[in-house]
N, C-alpha and C positions, 0 to 999 in steps of 0.2 A: 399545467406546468408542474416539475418535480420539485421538491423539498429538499433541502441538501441539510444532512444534518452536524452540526458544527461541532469540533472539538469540548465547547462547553456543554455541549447538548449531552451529548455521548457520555462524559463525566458526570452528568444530573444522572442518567437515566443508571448509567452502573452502580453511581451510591446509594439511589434507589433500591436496585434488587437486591444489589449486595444487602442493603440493613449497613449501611458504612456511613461516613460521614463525605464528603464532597474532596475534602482534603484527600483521604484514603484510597479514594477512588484516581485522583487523580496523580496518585504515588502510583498507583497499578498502572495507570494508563502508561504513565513516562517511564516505567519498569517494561514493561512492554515492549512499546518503541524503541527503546534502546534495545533491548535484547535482540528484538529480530533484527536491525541495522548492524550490528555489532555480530551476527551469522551471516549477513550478506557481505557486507567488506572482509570475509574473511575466504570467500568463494563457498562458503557453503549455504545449503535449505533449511530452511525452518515448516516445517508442516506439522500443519493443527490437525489431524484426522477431522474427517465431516466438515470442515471450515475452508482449509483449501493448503494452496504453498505459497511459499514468496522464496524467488530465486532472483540470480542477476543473469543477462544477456549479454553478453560483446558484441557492439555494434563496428561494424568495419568502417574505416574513413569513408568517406564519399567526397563528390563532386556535386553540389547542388547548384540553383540558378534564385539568384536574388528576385522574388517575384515583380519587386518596381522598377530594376532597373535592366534585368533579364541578362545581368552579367555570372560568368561561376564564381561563387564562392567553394573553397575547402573546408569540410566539415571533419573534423577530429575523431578518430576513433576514443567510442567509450563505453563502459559498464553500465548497464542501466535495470533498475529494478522490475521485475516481473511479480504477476498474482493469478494462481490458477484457481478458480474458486473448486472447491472438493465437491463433489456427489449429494450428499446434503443438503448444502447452499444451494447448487445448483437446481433440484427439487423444489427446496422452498421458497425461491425467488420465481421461477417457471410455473407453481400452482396458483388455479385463479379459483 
């Protein structure tokens, strides 16, 4: 079974390297997050070199089928967040 590592986790392990304090760390994190969000609602990329991109999609309305009751529902067109992982990532995650 996989490990999923949590928000807190992530903030321990960055004031770690950093040599920062827990707080600091999680001033970067939420400095972060908001930054790439606040590129994406505005239609444009944020790309890390070697880490990857985050862009948005336009998804078109649809017509889907309620699975319990097998009637259509209409589904809304909407933007939706993307993640390409870079060349690097993609290496380092692929080597065993």
């Amino acid at each position: 079974m996989f490990k999923t590592m949590t928000k807190t986790e992530l903030i321990s392990q960055m004031a770690k390297d950093a040599g920062i304090t827990k707080a600091q760390a999680a001033d970067a994190y939420a400095s972060f997050t908001e930054n790439i969000t606040k590129t994406l609602k505005k239609g444009e990329k944020a790309t890390l070199i070697g880490f990857g991109t985050f862009s948005t999609s336009k998804r078109a309305a649809r017509t889907a089928r309620n699975p319990r009751t097998n009637e259509p529902i209409k589904v809304k067109a909407r933007t939706v967040a993307k993640f390409k992982p870079g060349k690097a990532l993609a290496d380092a995650v692929n080597k065993k």
